[in-house]
C-alpha positions in Angstrom: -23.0 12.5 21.4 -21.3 13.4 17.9 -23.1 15.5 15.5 -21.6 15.4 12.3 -22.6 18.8 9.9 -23.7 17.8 7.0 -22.0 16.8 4.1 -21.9 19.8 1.4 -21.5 18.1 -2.5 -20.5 20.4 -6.0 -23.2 20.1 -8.4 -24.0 21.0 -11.5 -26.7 24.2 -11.8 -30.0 21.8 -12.8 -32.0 23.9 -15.5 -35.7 24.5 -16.9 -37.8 20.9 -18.0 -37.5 20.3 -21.0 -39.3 21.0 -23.9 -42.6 18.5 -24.6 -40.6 17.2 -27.6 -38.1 15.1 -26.3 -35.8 14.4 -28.8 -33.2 12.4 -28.4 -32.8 10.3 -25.5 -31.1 11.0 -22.3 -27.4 10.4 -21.4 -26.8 7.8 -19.3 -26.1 9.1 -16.0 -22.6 10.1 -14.5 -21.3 7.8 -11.8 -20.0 9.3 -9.1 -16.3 7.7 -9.6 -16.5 9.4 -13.8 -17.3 12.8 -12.5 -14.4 15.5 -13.0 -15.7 17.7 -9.8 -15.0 15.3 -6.9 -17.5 16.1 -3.6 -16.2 18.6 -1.2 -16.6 17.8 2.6 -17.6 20.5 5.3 -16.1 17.5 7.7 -14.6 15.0 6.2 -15.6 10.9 7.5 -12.8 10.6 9.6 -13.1 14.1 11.8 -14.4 14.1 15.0 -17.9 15.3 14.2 -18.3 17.3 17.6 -14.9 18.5 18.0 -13.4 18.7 14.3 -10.0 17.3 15.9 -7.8 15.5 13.3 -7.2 12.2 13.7 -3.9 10.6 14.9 -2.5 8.2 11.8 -2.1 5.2 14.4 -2.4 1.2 13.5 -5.4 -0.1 13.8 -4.9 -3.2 12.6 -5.7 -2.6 8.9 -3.5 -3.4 5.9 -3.2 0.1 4.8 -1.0 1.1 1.3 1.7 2.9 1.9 1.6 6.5 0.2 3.8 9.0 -0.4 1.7 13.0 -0.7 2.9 15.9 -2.2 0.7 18.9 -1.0 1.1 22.4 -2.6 0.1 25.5 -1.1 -0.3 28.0 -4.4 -1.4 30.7 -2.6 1.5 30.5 -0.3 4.4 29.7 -2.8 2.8 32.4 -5.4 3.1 35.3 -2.8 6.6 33.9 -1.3 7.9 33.9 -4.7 6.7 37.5 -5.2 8.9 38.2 -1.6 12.0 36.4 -2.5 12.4 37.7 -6.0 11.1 41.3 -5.1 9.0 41.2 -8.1 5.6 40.2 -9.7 6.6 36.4 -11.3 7.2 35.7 -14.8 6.6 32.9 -16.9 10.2 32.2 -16.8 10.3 32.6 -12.7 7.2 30.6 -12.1 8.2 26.6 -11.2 7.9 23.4 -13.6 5.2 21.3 -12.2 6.5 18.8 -14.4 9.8 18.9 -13.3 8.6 18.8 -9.8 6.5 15.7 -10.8 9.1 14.0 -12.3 11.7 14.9 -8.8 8.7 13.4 -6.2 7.8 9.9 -8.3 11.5 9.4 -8.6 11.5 9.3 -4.6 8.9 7.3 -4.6 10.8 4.4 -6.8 10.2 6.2 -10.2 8.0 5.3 -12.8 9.0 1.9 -13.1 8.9 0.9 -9.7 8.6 -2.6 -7.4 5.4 -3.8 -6.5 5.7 -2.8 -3.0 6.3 1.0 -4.4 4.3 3.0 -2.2 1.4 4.9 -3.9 1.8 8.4 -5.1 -0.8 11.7 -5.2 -0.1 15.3 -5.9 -1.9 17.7 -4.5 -2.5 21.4 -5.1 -4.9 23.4 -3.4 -5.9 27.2 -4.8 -7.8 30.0 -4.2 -9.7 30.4 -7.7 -11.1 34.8 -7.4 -14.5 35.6 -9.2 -12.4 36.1 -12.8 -10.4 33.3 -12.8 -8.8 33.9 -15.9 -5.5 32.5 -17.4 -6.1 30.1 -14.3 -8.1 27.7 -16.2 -5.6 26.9 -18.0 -3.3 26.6 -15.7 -5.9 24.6 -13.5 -5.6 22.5 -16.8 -2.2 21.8 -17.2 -1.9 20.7 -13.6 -4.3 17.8 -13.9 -2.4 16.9 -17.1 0.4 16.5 -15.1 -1.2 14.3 -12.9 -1.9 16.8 -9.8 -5.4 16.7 -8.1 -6.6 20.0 -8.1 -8.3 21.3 -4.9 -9.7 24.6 -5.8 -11.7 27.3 -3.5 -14.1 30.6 -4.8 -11.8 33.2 -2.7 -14.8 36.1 -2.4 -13.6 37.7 0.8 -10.0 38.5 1.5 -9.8 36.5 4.6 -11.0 33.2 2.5 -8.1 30.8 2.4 -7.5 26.7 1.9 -5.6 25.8 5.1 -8.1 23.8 6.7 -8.6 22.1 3.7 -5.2 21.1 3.0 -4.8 19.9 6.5 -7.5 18.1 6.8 -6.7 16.0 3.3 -4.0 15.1 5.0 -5.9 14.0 8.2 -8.1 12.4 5.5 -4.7 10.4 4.1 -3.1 9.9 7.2 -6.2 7.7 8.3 -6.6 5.5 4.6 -3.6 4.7 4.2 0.3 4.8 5.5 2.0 7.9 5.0 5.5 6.7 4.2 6.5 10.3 3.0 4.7 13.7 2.7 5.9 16.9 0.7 4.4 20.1 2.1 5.2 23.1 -0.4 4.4 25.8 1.9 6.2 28.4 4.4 3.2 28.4 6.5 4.3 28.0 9.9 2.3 29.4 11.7 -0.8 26.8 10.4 1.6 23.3 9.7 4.3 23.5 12.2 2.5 21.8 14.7 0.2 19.1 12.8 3.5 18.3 10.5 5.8 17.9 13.8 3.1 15.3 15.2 3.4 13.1 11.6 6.8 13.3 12.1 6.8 11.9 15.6 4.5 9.1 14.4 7.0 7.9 11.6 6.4 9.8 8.2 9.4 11.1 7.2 7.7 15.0 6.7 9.7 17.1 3.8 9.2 20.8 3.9 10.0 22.4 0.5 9.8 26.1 0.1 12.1 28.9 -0.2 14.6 29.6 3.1 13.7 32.9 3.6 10.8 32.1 4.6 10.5 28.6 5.9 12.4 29.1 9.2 9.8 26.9 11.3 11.0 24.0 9.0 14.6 25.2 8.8 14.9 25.1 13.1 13.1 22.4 13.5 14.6 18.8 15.2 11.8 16.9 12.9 11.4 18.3 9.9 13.4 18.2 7.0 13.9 21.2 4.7 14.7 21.2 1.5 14.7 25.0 -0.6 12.5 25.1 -3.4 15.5 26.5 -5.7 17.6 22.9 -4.9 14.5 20.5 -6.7 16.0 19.1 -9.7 14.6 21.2 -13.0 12.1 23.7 -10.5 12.8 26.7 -12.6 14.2 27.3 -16.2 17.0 29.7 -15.2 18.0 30.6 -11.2 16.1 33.0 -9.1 17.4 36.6 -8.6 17.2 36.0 -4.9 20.0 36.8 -2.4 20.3 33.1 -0.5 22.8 33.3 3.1 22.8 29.7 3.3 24.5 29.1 -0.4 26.6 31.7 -0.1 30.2 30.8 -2.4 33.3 30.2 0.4 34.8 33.2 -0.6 32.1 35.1 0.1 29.4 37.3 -2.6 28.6 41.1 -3.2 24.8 41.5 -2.8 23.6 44.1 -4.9 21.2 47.4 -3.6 17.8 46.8 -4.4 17.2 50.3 -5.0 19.9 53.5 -5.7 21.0 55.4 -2.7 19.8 58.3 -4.1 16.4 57.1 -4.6 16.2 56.2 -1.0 17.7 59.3 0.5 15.3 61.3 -1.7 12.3 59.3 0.2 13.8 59.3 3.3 14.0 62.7 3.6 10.1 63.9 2.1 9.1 61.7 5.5 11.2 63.2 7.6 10.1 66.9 6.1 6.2 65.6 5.7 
């Protein structure tokens, strides 16, 4: 028999009754639908409650919409970023959200498109640490862009969103038709698998991250790659990142990342330590 857990909900901290003057009267209560925190699953509906297996986006018969999904991993794309540019990122370094907006609706038909346009959602899923700071606003300016914002406490080091990402998609795959999904993440070792099995079962499955670090997507017969750096308007000036698969015909000098001397000098207090 399947046992489903049971279904963990975000609320609202209820506080002290109050006073015996009652003063004005009470709001109207929130529906469900008006509310800006969505509920958050343990399991969502369409898991196997006993095994938690994800199911396979087959036809059953119903007249499901077509969709096209954009899921973004922040932690993953924040600390690739850091890798590829060798540095903490700037404001100037960080990508356009808008931009990439703009880019994934205008594969989707654009803004004015037919009626059988398939539907569009934008994901992004984040770990939020116990002082969020400059993040709320950043949290902000997502959902004015029109991203859904999936957002986790991280309170120990090991907490991360995976599972949650995957299974919205799970949760997608079974509502409606995915017609497209964008996965910004160089996460192989948790999408590989689950992404090559949409592909096998007809969504086209777009990788986008950067190519030193998406080589799962990059070798892969199913997937399609595309590098974060190539999206239309991603970044306001181009990465300092040394890339071998745009390398110029004639061929480029890359740079030392750090003066010989520099790393002679700490070569040699290990070898005398």
């Amino acid at each position: 028999m399947n046992v489903r857990r049971r279904v963990r909900r975000a609320t609202s901290p209820v506080g002290p009754p109050p006073p015996v003057d009652p003063g004005p009267p009470p709001p109207l209560p929130v529906r469900a639908e008006d509310r800006q925190t969505g509920p958050v699953l343990d399991t969502p509906d369409t898991l196997d409650g006993a095994t938690g297996a994800r199911p396979d986006a087959v036809d059953d018969g119903r007249d499901r919409p077509a969709l096209d999904l954009l899921i973004w991993d922040a932690p993953n794309i924040d600390m690739t970023l850091s890798t590829v540019i060798g540095a903490r990122p700037t404001a100037a370094s960080r990508p356009r959200f808008d931009a990439i907006a703009a880019w994934f609706v205008e594969g989707a038909g654009g803004v004015g498109a037919a009626p059988d346009a398939p539907d569009v959602e934008a994901c992004v899923f984040a770990n939020i640490p116990p002082q969020p700071g400059s993040l709320q606003r950043w949290v902000e300016a997502l959902r004015g862009f029109g991203y859904s914002v999936f957002a986790r406490p991280k309170s120990q080091p090991d907490d991360d969103i995976d599972q949650d990402m995957l299974d919205h998609i799970a949760v997608r795959a079974h509502s409606h038709r995915l017609r497209r999904l964008l996965v910004f993440s160089g996460d192989g070792r948790n999408f590989a698998e689950p992404l090559e099995e949409l592909a096998r079962q007809g969504t086209q499955v777009v990788v986008v991250a950067f190519s030193e670090v998406a080589g799962y997507a990059i070798g892969s017969d199913l997937l399609e790659f595309i590098d974060i750096e190539d999206v239309p308007g991603a970044f306001t000036e181009p990465l300092d990142r040394v890339r071998l698969d745009a390398l110029p015909p004639d061929g480029a000098w890359l740079r030392p990342t750090r003066s010989l001397r520099d790393f002679v000098a700490g070569f040699t207090a290990r070898r005398n330590g």
